[in-house]
C-alpha positions in Angstrom: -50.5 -94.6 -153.2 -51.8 -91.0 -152.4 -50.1 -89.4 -149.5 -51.8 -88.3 -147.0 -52.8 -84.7 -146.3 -50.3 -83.0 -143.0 -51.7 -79.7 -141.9 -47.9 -78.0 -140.9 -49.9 -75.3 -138.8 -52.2 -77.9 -136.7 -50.8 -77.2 -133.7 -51.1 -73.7 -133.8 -55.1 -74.2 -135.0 -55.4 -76.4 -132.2 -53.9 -73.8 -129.9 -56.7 -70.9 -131.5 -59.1 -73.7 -131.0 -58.5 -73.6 -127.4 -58.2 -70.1 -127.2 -61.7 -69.5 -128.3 -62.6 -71.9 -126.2 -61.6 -69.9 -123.7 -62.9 -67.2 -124.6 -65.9 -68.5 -124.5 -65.9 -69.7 -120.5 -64.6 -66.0 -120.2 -68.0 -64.3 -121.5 -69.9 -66.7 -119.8 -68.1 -66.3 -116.7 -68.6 -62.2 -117.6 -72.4 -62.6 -118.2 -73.2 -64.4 -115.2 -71.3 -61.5 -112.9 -73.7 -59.1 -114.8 -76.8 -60.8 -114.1 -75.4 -61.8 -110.5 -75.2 -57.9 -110.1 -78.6 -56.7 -111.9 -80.4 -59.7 -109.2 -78.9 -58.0 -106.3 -79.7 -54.6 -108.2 -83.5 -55.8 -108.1 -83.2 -57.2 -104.9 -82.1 -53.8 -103.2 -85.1 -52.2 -105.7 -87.7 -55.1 -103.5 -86.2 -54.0 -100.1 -86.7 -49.9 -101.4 -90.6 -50.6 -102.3 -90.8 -52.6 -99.0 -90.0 -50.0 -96.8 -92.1 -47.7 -98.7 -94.8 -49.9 -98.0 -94.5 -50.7 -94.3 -93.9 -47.1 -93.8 -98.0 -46.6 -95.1 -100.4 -46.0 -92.2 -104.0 -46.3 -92.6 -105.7 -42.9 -91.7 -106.2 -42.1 -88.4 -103.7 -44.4 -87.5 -100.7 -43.1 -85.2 -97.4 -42.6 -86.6 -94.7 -44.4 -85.0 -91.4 -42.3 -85.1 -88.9 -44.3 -84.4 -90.1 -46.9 -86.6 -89.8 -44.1 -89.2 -86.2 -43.3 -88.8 -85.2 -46.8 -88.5 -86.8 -46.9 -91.8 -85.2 -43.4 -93.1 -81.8 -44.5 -92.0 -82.1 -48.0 -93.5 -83.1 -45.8 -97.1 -80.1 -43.9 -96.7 -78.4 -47.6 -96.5 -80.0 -48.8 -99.3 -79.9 -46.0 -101.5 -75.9 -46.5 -100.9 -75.8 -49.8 -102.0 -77.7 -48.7 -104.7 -75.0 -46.0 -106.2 -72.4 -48.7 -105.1 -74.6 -51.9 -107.4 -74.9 -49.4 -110.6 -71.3 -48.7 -110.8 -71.0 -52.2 -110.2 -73.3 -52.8 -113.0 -71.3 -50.4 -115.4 -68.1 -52.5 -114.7 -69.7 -55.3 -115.0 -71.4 -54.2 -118.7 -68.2 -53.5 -119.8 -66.8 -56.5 -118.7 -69.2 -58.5 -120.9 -68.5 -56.2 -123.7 -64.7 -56.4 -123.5 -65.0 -60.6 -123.4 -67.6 -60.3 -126.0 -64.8 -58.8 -128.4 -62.3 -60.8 -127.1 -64.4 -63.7 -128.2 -65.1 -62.5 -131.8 -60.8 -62.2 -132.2 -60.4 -65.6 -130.9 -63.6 -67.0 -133.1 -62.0 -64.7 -136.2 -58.4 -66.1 -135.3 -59.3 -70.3 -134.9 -62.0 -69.7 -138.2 -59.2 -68.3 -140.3 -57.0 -71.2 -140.1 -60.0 -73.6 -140.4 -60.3 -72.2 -143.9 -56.9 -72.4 -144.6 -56.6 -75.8 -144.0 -59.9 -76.6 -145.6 -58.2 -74.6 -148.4 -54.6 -76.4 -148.5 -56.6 -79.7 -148.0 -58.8 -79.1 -151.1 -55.4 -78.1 -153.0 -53.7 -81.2 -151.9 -56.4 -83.0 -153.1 -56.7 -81.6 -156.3 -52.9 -82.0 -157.0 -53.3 -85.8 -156.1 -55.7 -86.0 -158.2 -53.6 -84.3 -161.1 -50.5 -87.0 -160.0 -52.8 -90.2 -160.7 -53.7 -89.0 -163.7 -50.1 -88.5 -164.7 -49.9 -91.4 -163.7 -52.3 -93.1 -165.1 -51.7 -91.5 -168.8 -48.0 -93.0 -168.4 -49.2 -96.1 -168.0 -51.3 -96.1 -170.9 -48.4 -94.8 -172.7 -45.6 -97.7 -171.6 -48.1 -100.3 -172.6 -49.2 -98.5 -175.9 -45.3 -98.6 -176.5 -44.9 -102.6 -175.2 -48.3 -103.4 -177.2 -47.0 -102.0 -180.4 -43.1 -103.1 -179.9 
């Protein structure tokens, strides 16, 4: 009977397995902080061009001051939250690029021992095979020897 094929480091592929797995959630976790950041990056870029456009005044038309500051001020605001949404951005960038290598070691770690095992598995399979034909040829030879005794 052929014995079966044990894996001794299983566990630990198992644990890589998970690892990438991991890894995985972590980039995707990463990717959506990006794109959370460069919506309210476009966002703030909608409020700017707004402003802009309520601040327009067909000619002739009087110019309402305080309207003006308010809107000046609120700028000021948004060009702050601007700065503040870029650096975010940045951070954010290399957050995705730091879980995006992180990813690629865990992938390069688990598909290493895949191949290993697919390579001790193919070994073990070939060395069984080699056994039954041992075997097999010492059969033939105990019953050459009983056929001709």
């Amino acid at each position: 009977m052929a014995a079966r094929f044990h894996f001794r480091l299983e566990p630990l592929r198992k644990l890589r397995e998970a690892l990438e797995r991991e890894a995985e959630r972590g980039l995707a976790r990463a990717l959506q902080g990006e794109r959370e950041v460069r919506e309210h990056l476009e966002d703030l870029a909608r409020q700017h061009r707004a402003i802009f456009e309520s601040r327009r005044t067909a000619s002739g038309q009087a110019l309402d001051l305080e309207l003006w500051r308010a809107g000046e001020r609120f700028l000021v605001v948004l060009e702050r939250r601007q700065l503040e949404g870029y650096e975010r951005l940045r951070e954010a960038v290399a957050q995705v690029a730091a879980a995006r290598a992180a990813l690629v070691l865990a992938h390069r770690n688990h598909l290493m021992l895949v191949r290993l095992k697919e390579r001790r598995a193919l070994l073990h399979a070939r060395e069984q095979q080699l056994r039954e034909i041992l075997d097999m040829d010492e059969l033939a030879v105990l019953r050459h020897h009983r056929q001709s005794a």
